[in-house]
Steps between C-alpha positions, in 0.01 A plus 500: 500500500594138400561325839675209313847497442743277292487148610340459852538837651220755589565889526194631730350803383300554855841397698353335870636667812677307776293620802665320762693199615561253759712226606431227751789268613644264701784495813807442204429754230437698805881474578618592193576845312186598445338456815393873535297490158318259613117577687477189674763285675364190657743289817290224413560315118100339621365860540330365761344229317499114531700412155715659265232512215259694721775720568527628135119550451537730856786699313283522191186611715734766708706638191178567320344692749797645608487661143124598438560656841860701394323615193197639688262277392233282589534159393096523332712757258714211382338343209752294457772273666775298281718280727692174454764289721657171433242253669320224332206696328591840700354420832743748646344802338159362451455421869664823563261706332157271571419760789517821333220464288609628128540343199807313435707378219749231620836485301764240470842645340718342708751742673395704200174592617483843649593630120249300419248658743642842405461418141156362504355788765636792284362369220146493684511831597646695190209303299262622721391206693575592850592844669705322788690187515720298744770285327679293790745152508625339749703176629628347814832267552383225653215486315689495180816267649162214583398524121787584289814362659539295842318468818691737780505239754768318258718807533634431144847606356419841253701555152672784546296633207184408661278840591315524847081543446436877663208484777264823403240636286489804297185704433528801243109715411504639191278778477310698172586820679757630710732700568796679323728345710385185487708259256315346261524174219556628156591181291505103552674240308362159547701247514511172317607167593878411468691165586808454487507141554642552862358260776658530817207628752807666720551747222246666459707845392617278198202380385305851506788754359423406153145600563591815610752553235221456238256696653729845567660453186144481288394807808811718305441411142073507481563874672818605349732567829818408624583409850590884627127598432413327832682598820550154665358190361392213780446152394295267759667231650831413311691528780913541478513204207232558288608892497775434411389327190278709436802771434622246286208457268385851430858585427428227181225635470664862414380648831765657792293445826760435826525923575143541584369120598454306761291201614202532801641105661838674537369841659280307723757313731872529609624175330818523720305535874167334376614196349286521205783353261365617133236775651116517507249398326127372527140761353582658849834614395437740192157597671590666831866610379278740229238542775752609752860580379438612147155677552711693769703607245308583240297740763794679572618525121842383613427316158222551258538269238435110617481199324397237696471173359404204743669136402300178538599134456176336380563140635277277716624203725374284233618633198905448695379143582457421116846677443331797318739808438438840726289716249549885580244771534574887555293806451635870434312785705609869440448702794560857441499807662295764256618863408776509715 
């Protein structure tokens, strides 16, 4: 079977199962909607560390066990992990996973990256290269506030289309084997890089709906579907804006979307209560909403058809110093439930 198809799409003729998930987060997300998808609901945003940064690489260290351990493995079975986070040179994740002992690949997508990680460990394991693989991302607010935006102690004014940075990581293993029941990832898409010329760092859903506009649209045309053939279709971290465009650009793109999508940074909080103006966003968002949430679904085949497709906006503090447009990144994961 050729496992290339079209453009920049793979169809996998060994399709990976989705063993288990898990989702680590912090005191907010843990007020929101999906609270009771969620393993792991930490009071304290430190996780009982002594700075924000070490508190990611403790989510990354708990969600990956947390997983190995829900799919009834030991972590010496794993022969891979592939984790990323929005730190300077992914301290979050590699600190996170310098304990457990396997080897690592660490990944920089952006927000982007669990479809990255998903992408990358299929791939491993439908070639033959590993029997067992964790694919994990994560990100924390305050973390990302220090780096990307302003310090919290200035207790800065937010753009109402400004999205809030979700405090959690999100651990999938993909397995060789498994069960019937198990879901498992038949096709990816990867993305390529779109700008749009947009450069305002509090719109971030802006910036990366073109990416994931390109990426779903060349996801229909390389395998010859329309829309219905997936049951919902979850983007990343638009949030309530860059949704909306979204709508707006497949429709000129020949593609009806709005009855079956929706965005993981507007399922994650209550925009209304919360106060999380344009919705989540941040690698933790699309992570642990698939790791919890959808996963939860899928399980239950209250839908069997997903297309998840994680958003990033590959900037760098730098890059908006020089004035540099927001280039977007976004990655297209099918997730299906087989012979059902």
């Amino acid at each position: 079977m050729n496992k290339q198809w079209g453009e920049q799409s793979v169809w996998f003729s060994n399709p990976p199962f989705i063993l288990a998930g898990a989702s680590i987060v912090g005191p907010k997300e843990g007020e929101g909607p999906l609270a009771k998808y969620f393993d792991s609901i930490s009071s304290d945003i430190l996780f009982a560390q002594e700075s924000w940064e070490k508190a990611e690489s403790e989510m990354v260290r708990q969600g990956i066990e947390k997983a190995v351990e829900k799919a009834g493995l030991e972590m010496k079975q794993i022969r891979y992990i592939l984790a990323g986070d929005l730190l300077n040179q992914g301290t979050g994740s590699t600190f996170g996973v310098r304990s457990l002992g396997r080897p690592y690949f660490g990944l920089f997508g952006a927000c982007s990256t669990m479809g990255e990680a998903l992408s990358l460990g299929a791939m491993l394991i439908d070639g033959g290269y590993a029997d067992h693989v964790v694919s994990a991302a994560s990100s924390h607010f305050c973390a990302a506030e220090k780096t990307f935006r302003f310090p919290l102690e200035l207790g800065s004014q937010r753009a109402p289309t400004a999205s809030w940075t979700v405090t959690g990581d999100g651990a999938v293993v993909l397995g060789k084997e498994g069960a019937k029941s198990n879901p498992r990832v038949t096709k990816v898409t990867t993305g390529k890089i779109v700008d749009f010329g947009i450069s305002d760092v509090s719109n971030m859903g802006a910036a990366m709906s073109p990416a994931a506009a390109d990426v779903m649209a060349s996801h229909f045309r390389d395998f010859a579907l329309e829309p219905d053939y997936y049951d919902q279709i979850v983007t990343g971290d638009l949030g309530h804006v860059g949704a909306e465009l979204l709508v707006q650009l497949m429709k000129e793109e020949g593609f009806e979307i709005s009855d079956r999508y929706t965005d993981c940074g507007i399922e994650i909080f209550d925009r209304e209560t919360q106060n999380t103006l344009a919705g989540g966003s941040g690698c933790g968002c699309s992570a642990v909403t698939l790791a919890g949430y959808l996963l939860h679904r899928l399980q239950r085949k209250e839908i069997n058809r997903l297309l998840f497709i994680p958003t990033g906006a590959m900037h760098s503090v730098v890059t908006a110093q020089q004035g540099e447009s927001i280039p977007g990144m976004a990655h297209a994961v099918a997730i299906e439930n087989l012979g059902v």
